[in-house]
TIMI-544543 format. One record per residue (C-alpha): residue number from 1; z, x, y. Coordinates in steps of 0.25 Angstrom, whole numbers, plus 2048, in hexadecimal, padded with zeros to 3 digits. Layout:
<atoms>
NUM  Z  X  Y
...
</atoms>
This chain:
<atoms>
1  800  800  800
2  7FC  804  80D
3  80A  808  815
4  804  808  822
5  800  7FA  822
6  80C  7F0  828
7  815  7E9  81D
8  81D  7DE  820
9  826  7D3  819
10  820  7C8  820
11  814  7C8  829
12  812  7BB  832
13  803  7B8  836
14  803  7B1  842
15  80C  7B2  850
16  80C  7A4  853
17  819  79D  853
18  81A  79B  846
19  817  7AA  841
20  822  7AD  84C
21  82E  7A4  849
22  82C  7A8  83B
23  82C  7B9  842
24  839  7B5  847
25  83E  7AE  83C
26  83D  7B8  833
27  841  7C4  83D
28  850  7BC  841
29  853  7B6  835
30  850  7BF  829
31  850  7CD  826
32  841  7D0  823
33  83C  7DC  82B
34  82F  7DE  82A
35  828  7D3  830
36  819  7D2  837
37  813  7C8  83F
38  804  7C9  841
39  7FD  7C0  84D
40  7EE  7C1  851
41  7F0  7BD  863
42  7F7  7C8  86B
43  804  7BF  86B
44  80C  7B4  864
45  807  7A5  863
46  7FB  7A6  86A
47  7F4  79A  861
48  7FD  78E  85D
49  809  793  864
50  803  793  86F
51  808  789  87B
52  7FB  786  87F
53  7F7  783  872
54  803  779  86C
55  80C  76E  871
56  817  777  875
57  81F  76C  86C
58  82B  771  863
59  82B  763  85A
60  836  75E  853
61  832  751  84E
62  839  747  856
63  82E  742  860
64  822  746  856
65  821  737  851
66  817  73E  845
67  824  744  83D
68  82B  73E  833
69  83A  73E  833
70  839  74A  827
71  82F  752  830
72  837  74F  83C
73  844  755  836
74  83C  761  830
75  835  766  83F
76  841  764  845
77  848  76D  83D
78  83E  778  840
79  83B  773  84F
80  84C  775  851
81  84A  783  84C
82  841  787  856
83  848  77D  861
84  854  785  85E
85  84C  792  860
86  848  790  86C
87  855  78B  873
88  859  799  86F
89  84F  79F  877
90  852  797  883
91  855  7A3  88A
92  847  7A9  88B
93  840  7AD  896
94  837  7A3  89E
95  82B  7A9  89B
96  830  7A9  88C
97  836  79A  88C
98  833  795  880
99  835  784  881
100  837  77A  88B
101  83F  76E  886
102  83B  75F  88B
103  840  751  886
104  834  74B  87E
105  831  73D  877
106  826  734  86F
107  821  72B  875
108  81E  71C  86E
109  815  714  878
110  812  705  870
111  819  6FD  869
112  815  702  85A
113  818  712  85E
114  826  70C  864
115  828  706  857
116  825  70F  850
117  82F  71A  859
118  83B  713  858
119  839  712  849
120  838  721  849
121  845  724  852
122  851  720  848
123  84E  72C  83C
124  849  735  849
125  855  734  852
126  85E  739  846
127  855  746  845
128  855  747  853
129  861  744  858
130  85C  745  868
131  850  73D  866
132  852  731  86E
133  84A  721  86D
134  846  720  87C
135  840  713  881
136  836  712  88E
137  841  714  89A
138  846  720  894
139  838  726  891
140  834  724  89F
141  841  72D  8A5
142  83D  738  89C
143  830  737  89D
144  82A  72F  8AA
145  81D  72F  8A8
146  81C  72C  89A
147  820  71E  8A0
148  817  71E  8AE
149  80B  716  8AE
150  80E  710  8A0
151  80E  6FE  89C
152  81B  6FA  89E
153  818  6F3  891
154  815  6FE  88A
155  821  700  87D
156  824  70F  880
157  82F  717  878
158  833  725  874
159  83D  72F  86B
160  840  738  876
161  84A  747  874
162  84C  751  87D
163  848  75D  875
164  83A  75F  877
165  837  76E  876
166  82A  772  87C
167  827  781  876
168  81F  78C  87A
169  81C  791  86E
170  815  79D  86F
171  820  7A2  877
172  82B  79D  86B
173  821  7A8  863
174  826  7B4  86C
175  834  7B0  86B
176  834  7B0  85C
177  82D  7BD  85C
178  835  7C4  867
179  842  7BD  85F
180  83C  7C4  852
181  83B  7D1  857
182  847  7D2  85A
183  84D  7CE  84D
184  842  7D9  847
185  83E  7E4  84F
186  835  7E7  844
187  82C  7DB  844
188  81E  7E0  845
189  815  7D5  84B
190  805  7D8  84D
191  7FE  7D2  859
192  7EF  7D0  85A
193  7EF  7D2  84B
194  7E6  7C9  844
195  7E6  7C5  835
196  7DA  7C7  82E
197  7DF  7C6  81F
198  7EA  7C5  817
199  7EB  7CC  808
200  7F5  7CC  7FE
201  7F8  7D5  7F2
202  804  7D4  7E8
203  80F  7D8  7F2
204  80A  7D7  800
205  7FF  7D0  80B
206  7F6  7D9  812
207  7F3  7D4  820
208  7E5  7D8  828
209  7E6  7D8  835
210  7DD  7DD  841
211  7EA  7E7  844
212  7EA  7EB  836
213  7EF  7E8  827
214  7FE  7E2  826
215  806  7E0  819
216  811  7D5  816
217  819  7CF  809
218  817  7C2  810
219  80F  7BD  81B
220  811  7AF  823
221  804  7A9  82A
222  808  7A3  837
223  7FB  7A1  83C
224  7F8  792  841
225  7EA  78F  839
226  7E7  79B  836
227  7F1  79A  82B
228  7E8  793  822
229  7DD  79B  823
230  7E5  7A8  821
231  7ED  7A1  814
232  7DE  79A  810
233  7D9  7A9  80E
234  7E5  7AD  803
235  7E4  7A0  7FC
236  7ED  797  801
237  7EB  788  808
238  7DC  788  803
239  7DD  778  803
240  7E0  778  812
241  7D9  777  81E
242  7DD  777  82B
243  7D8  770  837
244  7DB  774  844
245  7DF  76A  84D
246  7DE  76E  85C
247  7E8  767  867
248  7E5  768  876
249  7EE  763  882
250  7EC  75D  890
251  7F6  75F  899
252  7FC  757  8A7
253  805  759  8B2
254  813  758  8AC
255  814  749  8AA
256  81E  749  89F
257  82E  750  89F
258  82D  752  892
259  824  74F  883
260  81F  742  881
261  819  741  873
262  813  734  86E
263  811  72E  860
264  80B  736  853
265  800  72F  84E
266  807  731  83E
267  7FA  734  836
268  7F6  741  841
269  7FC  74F  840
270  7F9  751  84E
271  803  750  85B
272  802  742  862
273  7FF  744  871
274  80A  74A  87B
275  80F  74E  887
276  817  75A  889
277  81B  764  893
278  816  771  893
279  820  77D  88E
280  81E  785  89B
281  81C  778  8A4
282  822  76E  8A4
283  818  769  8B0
284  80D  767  8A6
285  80C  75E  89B
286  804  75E  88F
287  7FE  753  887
288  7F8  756  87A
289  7F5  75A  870
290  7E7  753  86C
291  7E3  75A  85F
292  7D5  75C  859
293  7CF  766  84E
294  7C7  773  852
295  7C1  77E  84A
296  7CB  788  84E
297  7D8  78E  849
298  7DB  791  857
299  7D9  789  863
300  7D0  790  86D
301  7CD  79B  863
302  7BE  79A  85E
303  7C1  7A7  856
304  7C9  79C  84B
305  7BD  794  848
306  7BA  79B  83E
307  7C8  79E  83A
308  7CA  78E  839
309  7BD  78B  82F
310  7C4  796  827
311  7D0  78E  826
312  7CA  781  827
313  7C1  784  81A
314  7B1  780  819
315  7B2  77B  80C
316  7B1  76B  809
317  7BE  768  808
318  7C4  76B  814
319  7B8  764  81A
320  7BC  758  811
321  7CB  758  815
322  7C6  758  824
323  7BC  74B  822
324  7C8  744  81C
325  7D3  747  825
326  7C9  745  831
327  7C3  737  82B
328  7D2  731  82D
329  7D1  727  839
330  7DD  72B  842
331  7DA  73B  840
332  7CC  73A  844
333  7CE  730  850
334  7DA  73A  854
335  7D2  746  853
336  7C2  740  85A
337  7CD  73B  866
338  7D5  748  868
339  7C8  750  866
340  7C2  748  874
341  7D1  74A  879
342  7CB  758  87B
343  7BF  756  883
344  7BC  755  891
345  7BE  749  89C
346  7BE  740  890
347  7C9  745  888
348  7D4  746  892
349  7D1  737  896
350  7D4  735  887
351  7DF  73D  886
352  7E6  737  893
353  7E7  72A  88C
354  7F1  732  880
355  7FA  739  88B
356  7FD  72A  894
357  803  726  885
358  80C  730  88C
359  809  72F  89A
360  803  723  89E
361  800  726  8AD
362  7FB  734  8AA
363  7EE  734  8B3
364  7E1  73B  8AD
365  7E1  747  8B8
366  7EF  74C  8B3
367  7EA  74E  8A4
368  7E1  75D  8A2
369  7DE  762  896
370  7E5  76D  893
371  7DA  777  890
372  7DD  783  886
373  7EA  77C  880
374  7EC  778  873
375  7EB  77F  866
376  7EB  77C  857
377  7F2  776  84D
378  7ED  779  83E
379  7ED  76C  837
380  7EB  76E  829
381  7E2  766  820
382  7E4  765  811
383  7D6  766  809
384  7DE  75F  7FC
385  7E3  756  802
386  7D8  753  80D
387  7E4  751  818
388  7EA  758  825
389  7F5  75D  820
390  802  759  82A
391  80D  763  82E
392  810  770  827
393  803  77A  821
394  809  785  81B
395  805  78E  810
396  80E  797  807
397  808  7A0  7FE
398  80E  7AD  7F7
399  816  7B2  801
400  80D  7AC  80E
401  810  7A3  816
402  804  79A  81F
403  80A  792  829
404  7FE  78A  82D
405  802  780  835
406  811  77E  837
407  816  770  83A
408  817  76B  845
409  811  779  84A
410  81C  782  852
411  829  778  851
412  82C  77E  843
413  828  78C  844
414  837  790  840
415  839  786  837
416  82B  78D  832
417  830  79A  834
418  83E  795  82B
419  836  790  81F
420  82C  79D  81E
421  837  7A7  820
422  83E  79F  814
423  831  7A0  80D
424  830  7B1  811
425  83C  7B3  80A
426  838  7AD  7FC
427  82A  7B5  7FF
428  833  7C3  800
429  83A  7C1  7F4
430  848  7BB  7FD
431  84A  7CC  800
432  84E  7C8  80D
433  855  7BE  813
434  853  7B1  81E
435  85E  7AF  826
436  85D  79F  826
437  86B  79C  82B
438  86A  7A5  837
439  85B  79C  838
440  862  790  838
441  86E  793  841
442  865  798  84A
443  858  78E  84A
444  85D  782  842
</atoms>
């Protein structure tokens, strides 16, 4: 074996939030040395993490009226573990601030989505003890405008809380690595290194790079939808697909104090339209996301088209799955509407008629389309099965890991971190040790 070649323990791929929480994790909270991380940008979370590219939302599952009680508990057991991070940072910097917090609510507009919310409340409010049933004149305090210009006959309701957390993302990534360094001033991490292919042999993977070749006993690939292509090409998730599903964002004058989601149409695993403040202003609001599919791992980087068809497959079958999942009613109407939600003149004039849901007297001149935001979200589709598949896409293979798309995106990028690092252990024959009580105490 080469000696001069790098040999690590663990090798992360990927220095968005999820490679970095997982960096951190593993450099506070067990005694493994010799970790690597590899990104391909000249800095941390440049691609999903980004807050030009994402909602800027940490969810917890109280106002996202598409979660189940079940799924509800289980993101806000990981969303508390990075809300708990980040009060402990509270002392950054402001050019390093990390959140902004705002009260936030659903909103029900009609009689059959009020229904539908009051139902919800009673199992909800156990979960979420601050989560509160608010009916018109109380939404109208916290949030003026969502009441301005409205019918007075119009049934209006909401589950309101005070902890709404917008994130800056990006800049959660620098803290977890400036916070791993720390721990372990031996960390090697490798920026403007691209992945070109991963090996195995009988005891370790060789990494390619552009910067050279890397070793590791295990390997973690944190790397959005390109996690699929890279885990396609040594064998695993050949059944899946992925199809990229783009989300813009127009933005107003701030007419909002804090979010304002509305109803989840149940059968989509997209965001239902919202308003929120920005991170860094709270002078602008954002409404969004709409969501439509493009041929591009990466939103705004032609250099992925091909990356994507990689990953997609040009076989028949994905081809099939596509058709099918397409072919459903609901989808394709959702998909053909939010596609002209991104055209000129016409799609705002669409779009404003989704934000007065919210804001009913918004005028047309104080919507723009907020040109070069919004990213990516990898939705995966099952080529068996011939369905999206919801939540979730991981892989685990012998001693990888491919964190596709983590659900619901950064919310659960500790509780991510949590389970892989339990995972890392097994993979290293449990020669070192994870400190979970020190994790909990500190996160949970």
């Amino acid at each position: 074996m080469d000696e001069t070649i790098p040999l690590y323990d663990v090798l992360i791929v990927g220095g968005g939030v999820v490679g970095t929480a997982l960096l951190h994790t593993l450099s506070k909270y067990t005694d493994i040395r010799k970790i690597g991380l590899i990104e391909k940008y000249s800095d941390f979370g440049l691609v999903n993490s980004a807050s030009y590219n994402n909602s800027q939302t940490l969810h917890f599952g109280d106002i996202e009226t598409n979660y189940s009680i079940d799924k509800a508990r289980n993101v806000k057991r990981m969303a508390d573990m990075v809300k708990n991070y980040l009060e402990s940072e509270q002392g950054l910097p402001p050019n390093k601030k990390l959140f902004s917090r705002y009260s936030k609510m659903v909103l029900a507009v009609g009689t059959g989505q009020v229904q539908e919310l009051r139902k919800r409340y009673p199992p909800f409010s156990e979960l979420f003890p601050k989560l509160k049933l608010i009916e018109k004149e109380e939404i109208g305090k916290i949030e003026p405008r969502v009441l301005e210009g409205r019918d007075p006959g119009q049934e209006i309701l909401a589950l309101a809380t005070e902890d709404g957390y917008t994130v800056d993302f990006k800049r959660l990534c620098h803290s977890f690595v400036d916070n791993a360094l720390k721990n372990n001033p031996e960390l090697d991490i490798h920026l403007e290194t691209k992945l070109i292919k991963i090996t195995k042999d009988q005891y370790f993977y060789t990494i390619y790079t552009n910067k050279g070749e890397f070793r590791s006993t295990v390997v973690i690939v944190a790397a959005g939808g390109h996690s699929l292509m890279i885990a396609k090409s040594l064998g695993y998730g050949k059944n899946l697909a992925v199809l990229s599903m783009a989300g813009s964002f127009y933005t107003a004058p701030k007419v909002l104090n804090g979010k304002v989601y509305t109803i989840q149409v149940p059968k989509l695993p997209f965001a239902a339209i919202h308003g929120d403040p920005e991170v860094h202003s709270d002078q602008v609001t954002r409404f969004g996301p709409t969501a439509k599919p493009i041929f591009e791992l990466e939103r705004h980087n032609m250099s992925t088209f091909f990356e994507y068809w990689k990953t997609f497959g040009l076989g028949l079958s994905p081809i099939l799955s596509l058709l099918k999942i397409i072919s459903d009613k609901i989808l394709f109407n959702y998909i053909f509407i939010n596609f002209i939600y991104d055209l000129p003149y016409i799609g705002k004039r669409l779009f404003i008629k989704e934000v007065r849901k919210i804001v009913p007297s918004l005028k047309l001149n104080e919507l723009r389309y907020a040109k070069g935001i919004g990213g990516t979200r990898p939705q995966i589709v099952n080529n068996t099965t011939r369905k999206l598949e919801m939540g979730e896409a991981k892989l685990t293979g012998d001693k990888i890991i491919f964190n596709i798309t983590p659900s619901p995106g950064a919310s659960t990028c500790l509780g991510n971190a949590y389970s892989d690092t339990q995972e890392i252990m097994k993979f290293l024959d449990n020669k070192y040790k994870f400190d979970i009580e020190a994790f909990e105490r500190d996160l949970m």
